[in-house]
KOLMARDO-143352 format. One record per residue (C-alpha): residue in one letter; x, y, z. Coordinates in steps of 0.1 Angstrom, whole numbers, plus 2048, in hexadecimal, padded with zeros to 3 digits. Layout:
N
@type a; c1 X; c2 Y; c3 Z .
...
***
This chain:
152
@type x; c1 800; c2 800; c3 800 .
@type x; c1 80C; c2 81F; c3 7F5 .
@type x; c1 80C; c2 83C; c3 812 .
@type x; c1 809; c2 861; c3 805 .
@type x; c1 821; c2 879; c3 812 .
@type x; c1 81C; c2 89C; c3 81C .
@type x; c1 82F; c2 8B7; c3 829 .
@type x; c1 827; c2 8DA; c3 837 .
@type x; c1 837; c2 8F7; c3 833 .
@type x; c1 83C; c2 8F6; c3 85B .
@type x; c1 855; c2 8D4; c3 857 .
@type x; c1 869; c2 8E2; c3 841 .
@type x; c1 888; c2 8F8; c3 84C .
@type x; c1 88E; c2 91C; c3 849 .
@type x; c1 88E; c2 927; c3 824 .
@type x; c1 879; c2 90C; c3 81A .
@type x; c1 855; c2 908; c3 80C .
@type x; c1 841; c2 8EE; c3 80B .
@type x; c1 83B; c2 8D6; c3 7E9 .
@type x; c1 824; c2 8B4; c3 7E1 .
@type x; c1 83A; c2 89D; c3 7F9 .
@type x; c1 856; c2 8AF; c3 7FF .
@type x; c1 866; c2 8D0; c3 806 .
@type x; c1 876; c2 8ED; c3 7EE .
@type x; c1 88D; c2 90C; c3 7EE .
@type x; c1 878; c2 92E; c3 7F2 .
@type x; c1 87D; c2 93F; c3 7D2 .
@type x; c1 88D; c2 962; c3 7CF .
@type x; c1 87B; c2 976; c3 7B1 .
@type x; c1 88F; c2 98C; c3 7A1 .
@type x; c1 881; c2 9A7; c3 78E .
@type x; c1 89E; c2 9BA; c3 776 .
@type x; c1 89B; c2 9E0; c3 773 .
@type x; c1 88F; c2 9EF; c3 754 .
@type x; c1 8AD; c2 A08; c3 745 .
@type x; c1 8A6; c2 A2B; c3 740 .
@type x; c1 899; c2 A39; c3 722 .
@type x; c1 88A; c2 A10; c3 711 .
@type x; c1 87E; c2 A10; c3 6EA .
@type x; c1 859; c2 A19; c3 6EC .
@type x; c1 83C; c2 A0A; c3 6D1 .
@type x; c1 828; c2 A25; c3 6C7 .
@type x; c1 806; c2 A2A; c3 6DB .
@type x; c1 7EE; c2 A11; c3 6C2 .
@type x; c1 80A; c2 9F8; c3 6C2 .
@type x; c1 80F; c2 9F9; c3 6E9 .
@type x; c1 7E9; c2 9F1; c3 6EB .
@type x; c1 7EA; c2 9D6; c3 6D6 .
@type x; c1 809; c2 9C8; c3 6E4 .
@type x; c1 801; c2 9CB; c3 707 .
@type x; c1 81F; c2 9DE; c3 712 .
@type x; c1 830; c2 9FF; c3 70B .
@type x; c1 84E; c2 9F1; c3 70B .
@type x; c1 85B; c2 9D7; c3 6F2 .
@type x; c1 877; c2 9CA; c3 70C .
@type x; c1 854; c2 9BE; c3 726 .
@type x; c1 844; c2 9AD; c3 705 .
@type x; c1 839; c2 98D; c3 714 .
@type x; c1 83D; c2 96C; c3 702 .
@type x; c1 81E; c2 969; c3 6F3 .
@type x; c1 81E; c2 98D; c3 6DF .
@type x; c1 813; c2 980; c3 6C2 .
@type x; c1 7F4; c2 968; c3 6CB .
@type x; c1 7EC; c2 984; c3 6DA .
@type x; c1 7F0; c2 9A0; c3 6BF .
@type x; c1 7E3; c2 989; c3 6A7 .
@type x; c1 7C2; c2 98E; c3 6BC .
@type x; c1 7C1; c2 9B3; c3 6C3 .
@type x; c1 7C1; c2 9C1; c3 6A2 .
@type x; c1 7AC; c2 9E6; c3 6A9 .
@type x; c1 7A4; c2 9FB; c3 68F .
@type x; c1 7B2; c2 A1A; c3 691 .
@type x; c1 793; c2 A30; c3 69E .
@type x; c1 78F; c2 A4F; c3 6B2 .
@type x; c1 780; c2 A3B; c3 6D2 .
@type x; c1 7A1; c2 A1E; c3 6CF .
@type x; c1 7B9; c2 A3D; c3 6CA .
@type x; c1 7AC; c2 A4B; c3 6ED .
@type x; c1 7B1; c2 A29; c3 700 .
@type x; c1 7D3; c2 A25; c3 6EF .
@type x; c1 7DD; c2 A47; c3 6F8 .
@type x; c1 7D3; c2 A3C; c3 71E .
@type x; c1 7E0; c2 A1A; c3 721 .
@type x; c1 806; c2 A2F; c3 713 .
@type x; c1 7FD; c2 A46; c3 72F .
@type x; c1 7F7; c2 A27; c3 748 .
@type x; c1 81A; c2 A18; c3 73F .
@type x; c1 82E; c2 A3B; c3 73D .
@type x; c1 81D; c2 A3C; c3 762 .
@type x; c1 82D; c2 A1E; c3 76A .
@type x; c1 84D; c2 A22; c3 75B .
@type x; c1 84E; c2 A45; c3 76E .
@type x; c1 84A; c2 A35; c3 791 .
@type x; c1 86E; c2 A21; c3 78E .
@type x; c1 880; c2 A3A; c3 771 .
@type x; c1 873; c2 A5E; c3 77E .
@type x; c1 891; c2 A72; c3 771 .
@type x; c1 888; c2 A68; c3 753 .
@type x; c1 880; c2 A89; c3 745 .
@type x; c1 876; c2 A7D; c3 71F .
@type x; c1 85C; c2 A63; c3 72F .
@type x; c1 851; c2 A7F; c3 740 .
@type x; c1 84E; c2 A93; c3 724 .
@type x; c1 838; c2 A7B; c3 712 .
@type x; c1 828; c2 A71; c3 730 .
@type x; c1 818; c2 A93; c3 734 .
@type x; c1 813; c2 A9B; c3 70D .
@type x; c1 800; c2 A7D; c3 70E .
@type x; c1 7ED; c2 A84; c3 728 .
@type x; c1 7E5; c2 AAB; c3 714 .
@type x; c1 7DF; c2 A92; c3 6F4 .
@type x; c1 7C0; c2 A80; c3 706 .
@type x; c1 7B5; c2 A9C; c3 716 .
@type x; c1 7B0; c2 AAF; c3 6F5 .
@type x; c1 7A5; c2 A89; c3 6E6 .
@type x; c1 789; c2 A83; c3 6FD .
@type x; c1 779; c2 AA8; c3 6FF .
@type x; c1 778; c2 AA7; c3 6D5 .
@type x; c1 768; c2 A84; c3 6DB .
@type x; c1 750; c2 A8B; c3 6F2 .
@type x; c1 743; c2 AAC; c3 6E2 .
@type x; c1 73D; c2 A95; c3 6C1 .
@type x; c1 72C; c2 A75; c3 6D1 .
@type x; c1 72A; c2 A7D; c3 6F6 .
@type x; c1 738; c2 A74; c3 715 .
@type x; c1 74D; c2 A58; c3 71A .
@type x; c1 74A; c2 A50; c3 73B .
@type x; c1 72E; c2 A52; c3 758 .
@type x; c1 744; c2 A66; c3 76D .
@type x; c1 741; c2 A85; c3 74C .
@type x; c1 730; c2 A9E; c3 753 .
@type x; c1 711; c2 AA8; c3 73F .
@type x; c1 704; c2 AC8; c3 74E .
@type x; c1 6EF; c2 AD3; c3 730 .
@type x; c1 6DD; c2 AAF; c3 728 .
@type x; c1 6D8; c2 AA0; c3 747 .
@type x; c1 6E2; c2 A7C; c3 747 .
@type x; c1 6EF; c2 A73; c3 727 .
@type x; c1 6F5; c2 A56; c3 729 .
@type x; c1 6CD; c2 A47; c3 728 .
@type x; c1 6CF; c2 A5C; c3 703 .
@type x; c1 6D2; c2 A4D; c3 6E2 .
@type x; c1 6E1; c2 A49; c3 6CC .
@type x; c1 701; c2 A3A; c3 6DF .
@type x; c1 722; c2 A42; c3 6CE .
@type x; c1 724; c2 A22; c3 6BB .
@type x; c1 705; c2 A2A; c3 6A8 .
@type x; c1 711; c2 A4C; c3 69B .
@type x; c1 735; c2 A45; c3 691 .
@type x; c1 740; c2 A45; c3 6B1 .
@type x; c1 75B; c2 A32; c3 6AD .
@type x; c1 76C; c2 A3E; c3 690 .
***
């Protein structure tokens, strides 16, 4: 008869974890630094990609890539303008001299600004939180973007 084993993390010694029937070394993750001033895709490509940066591009790029073909529309423009604003952010928080991340960082953040105002005064607002003053709630009106061009 065969007798299962099991161990807990409590009978293992220090700098050990507990495995199926046995014990294991704790891993140490190591995370590199990203350098200063990394190639950048431009804000579509980033979007599609996943990642500002080509040096993070995971693995699977392409399967995904292959799936996120956008067409290159006003409302897509906006959320690829914020998702480069999301990973400049990022970038920011560990390379904060970087004064040309910076740069972009904020001219993007004027770009989608200017982006969402010309959006909104054409098909309305874009989010709940937009004020309406002069129609109430806007958001119960028709027609929604997508059925006015919205979108392109």
């Amino acid at each position: 008869m065969e007798t299962k084993q099991t161990t807990s993390a409590a009978s293992c010694g220090s700098g050990q974890g507990s495995l199926p029937g046995s014990c294991g070394s704790l891993a140490f993750p190591y995370v590199p630094m990203q350098g200063t001033d990394p190639v950048r895709y431009s804000r579509m490509e980033a979007l599609q990609t996943g990642t500002l940066f080509p040096g993070l591009d995971l693995p699977f790029k392409e399967a995904i890539q292959a799936k996120t073909k956008l067409a290159n529309t006003a409302l897509v423009e906006l959320m690829a303008l914020d998702f480069a604003i999301d990973e400049l952010g990022l970038y920011l928080v560990t390379h904060s001299q970087d004064q040309e991340a910076l740069q972009l960082y904020w001219s993007y953040i004027n770009l989608a600004k200017e982006g969402r105002e010309k959006y909104q005064k054409l098909y309305g607002p874009l989010l709940q939180t937009d004020l309406t003053p002069d129609e109430g709630f806007a958001w119960l009106k028709d027609p929604w973007p997508w059925d006015e061009g919205g979108n392109s």
